[in-house]
VOLOLO-441334 format. One record per residue: residue in one letter; y, x, z of N, C-alpha, C in turn; residue number from 1. Coordinates in Angstrom, 1 decimal, decimal comma, padded with zeros to 4 digits. Layout:
residues N
("A"; (Y; X; Z); (Y; X; Z); (Y; X; Z); NUM)
...
end
This chain:
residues 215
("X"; (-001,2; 000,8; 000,0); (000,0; 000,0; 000,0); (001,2; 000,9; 000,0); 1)
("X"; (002,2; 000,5; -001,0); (003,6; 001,2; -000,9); (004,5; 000,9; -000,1); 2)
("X"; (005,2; 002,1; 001,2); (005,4; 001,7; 002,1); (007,4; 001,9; 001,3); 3)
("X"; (007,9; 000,8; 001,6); (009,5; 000,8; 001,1); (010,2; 001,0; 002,4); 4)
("X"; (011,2; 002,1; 001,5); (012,2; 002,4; 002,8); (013,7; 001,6; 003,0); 5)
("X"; (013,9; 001,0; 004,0); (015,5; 000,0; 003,8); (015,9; 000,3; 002,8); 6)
("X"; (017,3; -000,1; 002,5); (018,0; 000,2; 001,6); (019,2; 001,6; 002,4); 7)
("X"; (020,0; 002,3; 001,6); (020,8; 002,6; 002,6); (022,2; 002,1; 002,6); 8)
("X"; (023,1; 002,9; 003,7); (024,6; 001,5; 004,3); (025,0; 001,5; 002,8); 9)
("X"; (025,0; 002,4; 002,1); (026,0; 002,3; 000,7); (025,5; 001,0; 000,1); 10)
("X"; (024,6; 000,9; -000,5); (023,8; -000,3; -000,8); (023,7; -001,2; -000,7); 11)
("X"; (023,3; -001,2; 001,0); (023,8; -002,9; 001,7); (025,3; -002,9; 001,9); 12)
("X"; (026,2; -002,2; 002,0); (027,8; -002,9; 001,5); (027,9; -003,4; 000,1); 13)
("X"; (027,4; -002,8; -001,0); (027,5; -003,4; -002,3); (026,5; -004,8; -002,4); 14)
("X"; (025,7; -005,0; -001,2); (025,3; -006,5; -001,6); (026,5; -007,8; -001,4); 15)
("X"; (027,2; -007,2; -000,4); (028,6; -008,1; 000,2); (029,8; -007,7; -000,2); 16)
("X"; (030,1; -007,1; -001,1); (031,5; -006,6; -001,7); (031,5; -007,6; -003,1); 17)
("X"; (032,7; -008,0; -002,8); (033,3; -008,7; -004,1); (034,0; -007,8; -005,5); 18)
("X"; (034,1; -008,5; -006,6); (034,7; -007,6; -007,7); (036,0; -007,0; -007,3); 19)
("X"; (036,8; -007,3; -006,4); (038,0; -006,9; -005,8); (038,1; -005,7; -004,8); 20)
("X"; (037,0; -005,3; -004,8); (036,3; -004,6; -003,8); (036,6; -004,8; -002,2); 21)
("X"; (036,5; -006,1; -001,9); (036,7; -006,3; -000,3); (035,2; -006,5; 000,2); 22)
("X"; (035,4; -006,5; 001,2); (033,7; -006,9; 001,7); (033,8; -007,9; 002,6); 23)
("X"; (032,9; -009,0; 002,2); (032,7; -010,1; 002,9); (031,1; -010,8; 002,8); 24)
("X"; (031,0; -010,7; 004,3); (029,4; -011,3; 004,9); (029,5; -012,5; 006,0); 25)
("X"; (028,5; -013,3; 005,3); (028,5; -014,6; 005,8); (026,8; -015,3; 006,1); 26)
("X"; (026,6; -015,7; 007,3); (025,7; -016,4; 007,4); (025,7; -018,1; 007,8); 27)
("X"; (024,7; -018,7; 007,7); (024,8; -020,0; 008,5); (025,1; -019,8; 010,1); 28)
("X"; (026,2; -020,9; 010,4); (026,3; -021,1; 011,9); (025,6; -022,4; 011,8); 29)
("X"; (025,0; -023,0; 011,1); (024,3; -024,0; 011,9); (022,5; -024,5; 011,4); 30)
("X"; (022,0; -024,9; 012,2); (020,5; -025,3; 011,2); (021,3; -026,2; 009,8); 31)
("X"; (020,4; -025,8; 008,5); (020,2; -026,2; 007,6); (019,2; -027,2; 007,4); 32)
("X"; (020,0; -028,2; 006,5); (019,6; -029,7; 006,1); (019,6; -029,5; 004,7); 33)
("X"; (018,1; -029,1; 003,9); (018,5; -029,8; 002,7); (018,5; -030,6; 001,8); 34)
("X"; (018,5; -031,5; 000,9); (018,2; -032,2; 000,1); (018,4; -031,8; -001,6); 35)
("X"; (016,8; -032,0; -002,1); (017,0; -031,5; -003,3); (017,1; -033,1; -004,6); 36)
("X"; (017,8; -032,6; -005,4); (018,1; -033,6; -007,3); (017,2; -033,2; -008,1); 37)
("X"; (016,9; -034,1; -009,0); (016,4; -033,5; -010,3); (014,6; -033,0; -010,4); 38)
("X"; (014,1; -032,8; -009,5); (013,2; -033,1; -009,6); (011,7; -033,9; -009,3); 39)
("X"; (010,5; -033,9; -009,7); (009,3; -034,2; -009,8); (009,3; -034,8; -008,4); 40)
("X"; (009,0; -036,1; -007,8); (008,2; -036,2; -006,6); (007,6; -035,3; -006,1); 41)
("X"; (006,0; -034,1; -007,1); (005,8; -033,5; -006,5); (005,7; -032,0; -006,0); 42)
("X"; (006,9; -032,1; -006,9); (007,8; -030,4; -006,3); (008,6; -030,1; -005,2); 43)
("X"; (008,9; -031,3; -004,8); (009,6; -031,1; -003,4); (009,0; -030,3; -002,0); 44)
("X"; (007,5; -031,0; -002,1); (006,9; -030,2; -000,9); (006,9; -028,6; -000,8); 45)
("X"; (006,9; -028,4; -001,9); (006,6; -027,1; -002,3); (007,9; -026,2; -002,3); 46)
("X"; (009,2; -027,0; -002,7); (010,4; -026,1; -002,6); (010,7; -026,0; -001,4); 47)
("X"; (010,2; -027,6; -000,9); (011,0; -027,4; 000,8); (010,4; -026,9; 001,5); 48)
("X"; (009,1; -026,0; 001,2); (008,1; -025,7; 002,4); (008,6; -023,8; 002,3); 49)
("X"; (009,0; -024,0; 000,9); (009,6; -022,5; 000,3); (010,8; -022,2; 001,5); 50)
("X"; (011,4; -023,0; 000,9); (013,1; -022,8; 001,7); (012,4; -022,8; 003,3); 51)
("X"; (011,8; -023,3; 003,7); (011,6; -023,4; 005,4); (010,8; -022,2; 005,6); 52)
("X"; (009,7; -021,7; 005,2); (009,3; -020,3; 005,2); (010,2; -019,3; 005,0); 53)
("X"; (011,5; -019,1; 004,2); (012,5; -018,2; 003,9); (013,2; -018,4; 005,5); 54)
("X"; (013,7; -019,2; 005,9); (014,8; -019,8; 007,1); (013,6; -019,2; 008,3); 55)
("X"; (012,9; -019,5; 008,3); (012,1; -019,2; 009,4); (011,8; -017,5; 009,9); 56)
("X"; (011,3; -017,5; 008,7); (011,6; -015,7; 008,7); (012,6; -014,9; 009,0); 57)
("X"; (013,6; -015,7; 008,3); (014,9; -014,9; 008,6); (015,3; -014,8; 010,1); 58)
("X"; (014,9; -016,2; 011,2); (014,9; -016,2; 012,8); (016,3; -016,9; 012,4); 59)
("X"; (016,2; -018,3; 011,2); (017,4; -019,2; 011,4); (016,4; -020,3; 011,8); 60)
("X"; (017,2; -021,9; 011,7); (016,5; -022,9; 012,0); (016,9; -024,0; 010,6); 61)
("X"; (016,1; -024,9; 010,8); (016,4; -026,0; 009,8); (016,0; -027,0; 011,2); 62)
("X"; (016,8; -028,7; 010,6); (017,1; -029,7; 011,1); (016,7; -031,2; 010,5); 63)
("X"; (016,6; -032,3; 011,0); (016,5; -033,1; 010,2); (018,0; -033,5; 009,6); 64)
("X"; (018,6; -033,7; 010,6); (020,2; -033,8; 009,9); (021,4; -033,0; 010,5); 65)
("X"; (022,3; -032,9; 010,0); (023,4; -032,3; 010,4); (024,3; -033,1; 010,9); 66)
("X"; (024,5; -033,4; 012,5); (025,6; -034,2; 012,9); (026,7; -034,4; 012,4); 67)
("X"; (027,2; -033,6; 012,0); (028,9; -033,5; 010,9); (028,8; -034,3; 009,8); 68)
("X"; (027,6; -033,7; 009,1); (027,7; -033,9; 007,5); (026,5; -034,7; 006,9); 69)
("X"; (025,6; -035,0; 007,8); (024,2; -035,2; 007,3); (023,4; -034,2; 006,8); 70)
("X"; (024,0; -033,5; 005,1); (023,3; -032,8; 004,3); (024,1; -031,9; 004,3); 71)
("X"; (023,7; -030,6; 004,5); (024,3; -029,5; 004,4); (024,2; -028,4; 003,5); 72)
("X"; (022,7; -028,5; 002,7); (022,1; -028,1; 001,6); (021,9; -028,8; 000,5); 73)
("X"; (022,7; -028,7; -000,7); (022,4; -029,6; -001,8); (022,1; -028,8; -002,8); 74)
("X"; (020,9; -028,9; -003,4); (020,4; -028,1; -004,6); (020,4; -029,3; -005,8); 75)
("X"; (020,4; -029,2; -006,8); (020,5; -029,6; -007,9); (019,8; -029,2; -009,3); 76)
("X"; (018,8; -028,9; -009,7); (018,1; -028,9; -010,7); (018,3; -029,8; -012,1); 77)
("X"; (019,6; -029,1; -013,3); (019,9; -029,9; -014,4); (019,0; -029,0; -015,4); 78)
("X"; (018,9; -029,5; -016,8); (018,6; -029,3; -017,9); (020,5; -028,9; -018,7); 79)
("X"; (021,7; -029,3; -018,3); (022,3; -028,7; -018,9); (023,5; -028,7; -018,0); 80)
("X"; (024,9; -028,2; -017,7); (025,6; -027,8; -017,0); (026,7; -029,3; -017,1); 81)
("X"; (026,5; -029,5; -018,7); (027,6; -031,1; -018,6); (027,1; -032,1; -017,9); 82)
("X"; (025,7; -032,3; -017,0); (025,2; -033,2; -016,0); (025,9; -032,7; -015,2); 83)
("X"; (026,7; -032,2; -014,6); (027,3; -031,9; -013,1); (028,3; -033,2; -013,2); 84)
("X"; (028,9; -033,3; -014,6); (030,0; -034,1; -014,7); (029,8; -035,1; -014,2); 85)
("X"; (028,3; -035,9; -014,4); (028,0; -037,2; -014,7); (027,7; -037,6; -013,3); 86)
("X"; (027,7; -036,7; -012,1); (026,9; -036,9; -010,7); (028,4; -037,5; -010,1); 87)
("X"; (027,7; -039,2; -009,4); (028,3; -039,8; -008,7); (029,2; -039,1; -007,5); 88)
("X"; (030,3; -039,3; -008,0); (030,9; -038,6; -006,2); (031,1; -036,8; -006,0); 89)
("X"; (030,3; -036,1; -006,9); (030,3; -034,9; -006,8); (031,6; -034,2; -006,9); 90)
("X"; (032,5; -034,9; -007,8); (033,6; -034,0; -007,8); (034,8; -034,8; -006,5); 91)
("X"; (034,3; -035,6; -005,7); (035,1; -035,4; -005,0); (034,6; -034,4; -003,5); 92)
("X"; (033,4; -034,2; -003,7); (033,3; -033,0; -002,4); (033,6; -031,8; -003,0); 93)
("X"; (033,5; -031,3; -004,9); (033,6; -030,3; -005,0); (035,0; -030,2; -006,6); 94)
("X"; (036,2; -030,7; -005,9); (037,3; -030,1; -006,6); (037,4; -029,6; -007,8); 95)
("X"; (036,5; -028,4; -007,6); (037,0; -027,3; -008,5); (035,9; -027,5; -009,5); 96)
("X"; (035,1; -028,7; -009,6); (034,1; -029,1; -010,6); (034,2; -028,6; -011,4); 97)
("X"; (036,0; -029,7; -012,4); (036,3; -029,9; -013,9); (036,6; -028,5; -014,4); 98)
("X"; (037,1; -027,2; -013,8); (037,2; -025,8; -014,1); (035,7; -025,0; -014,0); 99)
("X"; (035,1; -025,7; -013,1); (033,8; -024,7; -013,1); (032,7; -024,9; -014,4); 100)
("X"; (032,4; -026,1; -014,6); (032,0; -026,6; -015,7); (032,1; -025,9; -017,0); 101)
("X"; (032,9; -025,8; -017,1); (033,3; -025,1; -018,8); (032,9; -023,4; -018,7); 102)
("X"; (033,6; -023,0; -017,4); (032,9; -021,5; -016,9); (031,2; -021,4; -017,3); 103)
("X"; (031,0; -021,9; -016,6); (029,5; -022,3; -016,6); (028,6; -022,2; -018,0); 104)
("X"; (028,9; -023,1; -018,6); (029,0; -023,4; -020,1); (029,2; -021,9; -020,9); 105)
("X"; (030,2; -021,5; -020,9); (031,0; -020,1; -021,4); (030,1; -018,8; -021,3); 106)
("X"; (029,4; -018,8; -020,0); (028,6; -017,8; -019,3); (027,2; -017,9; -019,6); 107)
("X"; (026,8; -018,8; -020,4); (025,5; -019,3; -020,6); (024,9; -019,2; -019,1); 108)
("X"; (025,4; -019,6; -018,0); (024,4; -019,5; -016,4); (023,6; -020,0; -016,5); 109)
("X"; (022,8; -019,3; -015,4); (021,6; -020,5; -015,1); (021,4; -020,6; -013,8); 110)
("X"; (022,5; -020,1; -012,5); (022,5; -020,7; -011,5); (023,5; -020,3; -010,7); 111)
("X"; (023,9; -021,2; -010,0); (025,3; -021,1; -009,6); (025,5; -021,8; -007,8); 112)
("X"; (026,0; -020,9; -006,9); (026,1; -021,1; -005,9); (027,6; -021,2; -004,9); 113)
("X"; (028,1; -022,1; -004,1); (029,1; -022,8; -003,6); (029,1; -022,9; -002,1); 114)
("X"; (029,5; -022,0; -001,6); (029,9; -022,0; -000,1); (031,1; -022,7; 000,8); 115)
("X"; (030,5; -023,3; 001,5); (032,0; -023,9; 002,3); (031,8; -023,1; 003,9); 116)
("X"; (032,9; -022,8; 004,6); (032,6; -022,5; 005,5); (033,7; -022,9; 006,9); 117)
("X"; (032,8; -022,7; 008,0); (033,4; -023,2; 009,2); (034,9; -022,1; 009,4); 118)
("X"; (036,0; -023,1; 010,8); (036,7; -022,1; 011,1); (036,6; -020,5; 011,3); 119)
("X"; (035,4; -020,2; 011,9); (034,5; -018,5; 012,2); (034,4; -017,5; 011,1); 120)
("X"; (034,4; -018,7; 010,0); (033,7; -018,0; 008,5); (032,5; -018,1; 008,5); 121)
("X"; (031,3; -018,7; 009,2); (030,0; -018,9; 009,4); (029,8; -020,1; 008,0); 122)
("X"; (028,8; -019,9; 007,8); (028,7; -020,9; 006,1); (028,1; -022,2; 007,0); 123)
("X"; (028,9; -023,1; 006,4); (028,7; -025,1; 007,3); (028,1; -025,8; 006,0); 124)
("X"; (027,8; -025,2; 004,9); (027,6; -026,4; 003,8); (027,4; -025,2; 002,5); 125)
("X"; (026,8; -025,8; 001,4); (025,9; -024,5; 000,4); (025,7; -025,5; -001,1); 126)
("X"; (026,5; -025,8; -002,1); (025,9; -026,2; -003,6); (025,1; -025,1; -004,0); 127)
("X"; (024,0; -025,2; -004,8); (023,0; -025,0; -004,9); (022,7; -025,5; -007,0); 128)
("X"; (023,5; -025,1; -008,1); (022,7; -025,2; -008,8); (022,1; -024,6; -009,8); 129)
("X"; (021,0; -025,3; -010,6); (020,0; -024,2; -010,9); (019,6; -025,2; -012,4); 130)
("X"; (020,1; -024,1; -013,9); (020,1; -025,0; -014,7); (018,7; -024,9; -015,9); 131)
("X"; (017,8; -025,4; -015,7); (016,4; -024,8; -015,9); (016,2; -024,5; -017,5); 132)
("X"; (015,9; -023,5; -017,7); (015,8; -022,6; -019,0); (013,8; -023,1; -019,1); 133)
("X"; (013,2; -022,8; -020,5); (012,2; -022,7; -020,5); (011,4; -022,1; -019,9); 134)
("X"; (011,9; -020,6; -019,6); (010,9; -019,6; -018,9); (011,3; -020,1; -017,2); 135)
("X"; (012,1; -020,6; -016,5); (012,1; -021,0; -015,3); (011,3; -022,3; -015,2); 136)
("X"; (011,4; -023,4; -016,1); (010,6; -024,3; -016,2); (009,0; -024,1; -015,8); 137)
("X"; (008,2; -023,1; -015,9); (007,3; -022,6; -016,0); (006,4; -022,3; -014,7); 138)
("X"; (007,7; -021,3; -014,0); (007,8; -021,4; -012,6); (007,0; -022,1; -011,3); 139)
("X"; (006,1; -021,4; -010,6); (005,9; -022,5; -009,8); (006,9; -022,8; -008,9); 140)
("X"; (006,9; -024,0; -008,2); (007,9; -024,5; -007,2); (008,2; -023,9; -006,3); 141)
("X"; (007,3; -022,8; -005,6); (006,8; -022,8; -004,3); (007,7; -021,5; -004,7); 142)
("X"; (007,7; -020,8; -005,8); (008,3; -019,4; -006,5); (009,9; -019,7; -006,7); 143)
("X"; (010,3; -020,6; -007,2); (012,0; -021,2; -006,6); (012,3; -021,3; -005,9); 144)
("X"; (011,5; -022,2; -005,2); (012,6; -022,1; -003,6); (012,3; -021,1; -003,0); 145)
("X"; (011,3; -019,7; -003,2); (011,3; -018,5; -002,4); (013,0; -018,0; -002,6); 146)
("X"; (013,2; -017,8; -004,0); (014,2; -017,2; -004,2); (015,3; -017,3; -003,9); 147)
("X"; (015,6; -019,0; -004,3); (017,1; -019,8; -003,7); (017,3; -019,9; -002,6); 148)
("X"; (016,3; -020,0; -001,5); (016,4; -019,4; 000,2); (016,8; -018,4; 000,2); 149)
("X"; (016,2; -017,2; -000,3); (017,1; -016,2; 000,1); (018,2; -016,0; -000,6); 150)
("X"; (018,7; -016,3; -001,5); (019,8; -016,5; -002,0); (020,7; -017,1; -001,3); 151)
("X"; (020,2; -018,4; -000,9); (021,4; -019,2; -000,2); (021,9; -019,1; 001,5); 152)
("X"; (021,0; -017,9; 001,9); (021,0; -017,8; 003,5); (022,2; -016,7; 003,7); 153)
("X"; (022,5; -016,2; 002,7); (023,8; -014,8; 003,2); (025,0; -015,7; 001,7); 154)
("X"; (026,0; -015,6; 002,5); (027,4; -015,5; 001,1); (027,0; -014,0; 000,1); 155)
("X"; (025,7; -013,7; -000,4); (026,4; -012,5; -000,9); (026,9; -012,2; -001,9); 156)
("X"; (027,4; -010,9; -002,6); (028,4; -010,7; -003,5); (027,5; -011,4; -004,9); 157)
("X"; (028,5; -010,7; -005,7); (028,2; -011,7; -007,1); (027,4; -010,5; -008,0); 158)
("X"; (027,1; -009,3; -007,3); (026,3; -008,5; -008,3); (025,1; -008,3; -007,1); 159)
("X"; (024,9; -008,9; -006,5); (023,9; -008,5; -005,1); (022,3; -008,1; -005,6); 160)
("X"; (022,3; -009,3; -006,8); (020,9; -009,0; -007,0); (021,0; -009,2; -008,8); 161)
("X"; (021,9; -008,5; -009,3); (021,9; -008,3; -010,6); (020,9; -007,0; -011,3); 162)
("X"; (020,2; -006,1; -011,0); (019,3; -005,4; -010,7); (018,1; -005,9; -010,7); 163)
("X"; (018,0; -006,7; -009,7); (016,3; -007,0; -009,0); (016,4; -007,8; -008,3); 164)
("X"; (015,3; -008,4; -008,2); (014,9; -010,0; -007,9); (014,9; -009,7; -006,4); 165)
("X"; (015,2; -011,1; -005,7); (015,2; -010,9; -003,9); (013,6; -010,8; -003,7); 166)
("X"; (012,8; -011,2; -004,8); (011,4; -011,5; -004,9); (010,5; -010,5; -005,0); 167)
("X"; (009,2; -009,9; -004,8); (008,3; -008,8; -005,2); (007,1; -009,5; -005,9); 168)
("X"; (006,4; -009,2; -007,0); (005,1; -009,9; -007,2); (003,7; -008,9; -006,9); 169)
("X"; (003,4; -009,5; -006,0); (002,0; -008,6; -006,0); (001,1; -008,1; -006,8); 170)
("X"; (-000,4; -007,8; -006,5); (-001,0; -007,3; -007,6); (-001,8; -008,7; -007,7); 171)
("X"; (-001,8; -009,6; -006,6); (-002,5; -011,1; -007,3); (-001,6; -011,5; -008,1); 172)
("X"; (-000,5; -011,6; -008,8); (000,9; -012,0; -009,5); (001,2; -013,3; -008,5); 173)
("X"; (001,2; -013,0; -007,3); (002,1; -013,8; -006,6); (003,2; -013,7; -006,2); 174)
("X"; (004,3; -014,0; -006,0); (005,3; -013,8; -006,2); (005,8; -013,8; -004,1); 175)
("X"; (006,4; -013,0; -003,2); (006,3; -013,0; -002,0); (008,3; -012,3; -001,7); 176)
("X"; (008,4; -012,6; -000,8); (009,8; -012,1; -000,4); (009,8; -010,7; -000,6); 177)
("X"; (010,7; -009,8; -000,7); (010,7; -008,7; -000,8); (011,1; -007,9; 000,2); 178)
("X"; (010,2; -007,2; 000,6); (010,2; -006,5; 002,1); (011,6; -006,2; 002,7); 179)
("X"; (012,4; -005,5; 001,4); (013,8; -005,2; 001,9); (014,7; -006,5; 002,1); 180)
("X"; (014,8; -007,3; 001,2); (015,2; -008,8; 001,5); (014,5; -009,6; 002,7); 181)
("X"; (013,5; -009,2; 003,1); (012,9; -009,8; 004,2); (014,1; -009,2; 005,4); 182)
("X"; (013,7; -007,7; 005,4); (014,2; -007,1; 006,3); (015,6; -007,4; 007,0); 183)
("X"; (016,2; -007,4; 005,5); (017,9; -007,4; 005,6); (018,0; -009,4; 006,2); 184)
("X"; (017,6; -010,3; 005,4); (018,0; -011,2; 006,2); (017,8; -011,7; 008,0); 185)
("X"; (016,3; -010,7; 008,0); (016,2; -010,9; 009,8); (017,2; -009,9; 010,2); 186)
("X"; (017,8; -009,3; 010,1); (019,1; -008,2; 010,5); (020,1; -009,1; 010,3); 187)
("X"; (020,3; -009,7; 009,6); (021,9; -010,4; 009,4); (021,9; -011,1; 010,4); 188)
("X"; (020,1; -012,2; 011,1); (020,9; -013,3; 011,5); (020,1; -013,0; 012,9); 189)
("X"; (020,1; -011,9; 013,5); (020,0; -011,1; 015,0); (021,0; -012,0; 015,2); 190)
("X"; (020,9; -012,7; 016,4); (022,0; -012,9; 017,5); (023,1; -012,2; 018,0); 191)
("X"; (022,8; -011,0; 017,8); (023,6; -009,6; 018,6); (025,0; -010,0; 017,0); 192)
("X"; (024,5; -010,0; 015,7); (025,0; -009,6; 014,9); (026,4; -010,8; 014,4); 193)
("X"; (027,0; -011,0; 014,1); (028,8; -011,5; 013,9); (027,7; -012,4; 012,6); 194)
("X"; (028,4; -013,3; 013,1); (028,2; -014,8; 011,6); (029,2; -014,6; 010,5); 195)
("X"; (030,0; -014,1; 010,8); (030,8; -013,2; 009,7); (031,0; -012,2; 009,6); 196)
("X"; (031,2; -011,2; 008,6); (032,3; -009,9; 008,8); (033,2; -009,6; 007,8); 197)
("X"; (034,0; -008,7; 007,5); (034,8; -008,5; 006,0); (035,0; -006,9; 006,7); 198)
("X"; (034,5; -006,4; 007,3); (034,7; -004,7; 007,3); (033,4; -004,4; 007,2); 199)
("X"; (033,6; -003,3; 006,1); (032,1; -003,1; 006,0); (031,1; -002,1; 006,8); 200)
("X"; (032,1; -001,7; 008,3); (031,1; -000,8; 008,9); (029,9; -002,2; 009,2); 201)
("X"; (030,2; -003,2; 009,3); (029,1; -004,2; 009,6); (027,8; -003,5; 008,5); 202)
("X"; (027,9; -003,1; 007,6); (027,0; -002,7; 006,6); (026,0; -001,3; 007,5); 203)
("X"; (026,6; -000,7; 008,4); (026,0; 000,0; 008,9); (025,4; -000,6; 010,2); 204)
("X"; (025,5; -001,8; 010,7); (025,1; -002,3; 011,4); (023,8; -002,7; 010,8); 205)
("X"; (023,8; -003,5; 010,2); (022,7; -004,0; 009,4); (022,0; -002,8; 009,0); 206)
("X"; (022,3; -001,7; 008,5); (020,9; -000,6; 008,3); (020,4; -000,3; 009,5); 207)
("X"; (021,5; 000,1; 011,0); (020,4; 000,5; 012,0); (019,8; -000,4; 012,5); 208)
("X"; (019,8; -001,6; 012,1); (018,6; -002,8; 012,8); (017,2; -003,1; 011,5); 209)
("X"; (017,6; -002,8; 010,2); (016,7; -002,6; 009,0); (015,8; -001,5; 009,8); 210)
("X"; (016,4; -000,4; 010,2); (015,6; 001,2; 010,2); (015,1; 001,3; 012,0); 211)
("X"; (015,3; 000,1; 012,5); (014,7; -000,1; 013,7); (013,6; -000,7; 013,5); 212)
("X"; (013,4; -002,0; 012,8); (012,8; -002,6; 012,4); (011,3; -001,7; 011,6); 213)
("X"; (012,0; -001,1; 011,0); (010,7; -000,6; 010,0); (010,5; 000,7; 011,0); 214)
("X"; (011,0; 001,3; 012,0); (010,9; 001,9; 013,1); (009,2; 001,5; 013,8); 215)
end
């Protein structure tokens, strides 16, 4: 078995640094509620059992509901980006819809993520969408929501995982969290550790609890 070493602090700051180069890290301050669109009756079990194995690991919690908000997790599963338009109500929780939309479109994306966050800067709420290409289609379920968990448990930057998948596939071609992604999100959401940060010595915090861990 190949044993992987953390990443190092240079590294994990460029998971949380923006194109502007500031750094900014964010986790949930509260259990996660999700509710997923767009799909199969029977893909749900399978995304949500994903996302709760990711949450769990990480040493966060999920809820039945969120006293504030009800839903605090909304994923969305389209076949094209001009369905965001057509969703009841959506552009009045999310404003910046009628501009994102055409971005979207322009960028040929195929998944796009939406943070709201508490006074702390702790993330209170998470859009979640994901616009299915042939080769994702293909996908098992249980292999999506691995990744969109970990995707959606840290604010991180926009080139975080432009490289390489949060994902590892074994030699059975299973597809499993990736040791360093595992690592880093049980480090983010230590108790000891700030629900926010924007200086990036926090990036060196997070490696001495990675290099304890694999310690």
């Amino acid at each position: 078995m190949t044993v992987m070493s953390p990443p190092e602090p240079e590294e994990i700051a460029r998971f949380f640094t923006r194109d502007d180069g500031s750094y900014h890290f964010a986790r949930w301050g509260r259990p996660i509620v999700p509710v997923i669109f767009g799909v199969e009756e029977q893909s749900l079990p399978p995304l949500k059992g994903a996302i709760e194995a990711v949450v769990m690991a990480a040493g966060h919690q999920m809820a039945e509901v969120d006293p504030e908000l009800g839903t605090n997790l909304m994923i969305f599963f389209l076949k094209d980006w001009e369905e965001l338009t057509g969703l009841d109500n959506l552009d009045r929780m999310l404003p910046e819809l009628g501009a994102l939309v055409p971005r979207l479109i322009a960028a040929q994306a195929t998944q796009y993520r939406l943070f709201r966050f508490d006074e702390g800067g702790a993330i209170r709420a998470a859009f979640v969408f994901l616009r299915l290409t042939a080769e994702s289609a293909r996908l098992p379920a249980e292999e999506i929501g691995l990744e969109q968990a970990a995707k959606m448990l840290l604010d991180w930057g926009p080139h975080a995982f432009a490289t390489r998948s949060p994902l590892i596939r074994g030699s059975d071609a299973v597809a499993r969290l990736h040791p360093n992604t595992a690592g880093l999100l049980q480090s983010a959401y230590d108790p000891v550790m700030p629900e926010s940060a924007t200086d990036p010595v926090h990036a060196l915090r997070l490696f001495a609890r990675m290099s304890r861990m694999e310690g």
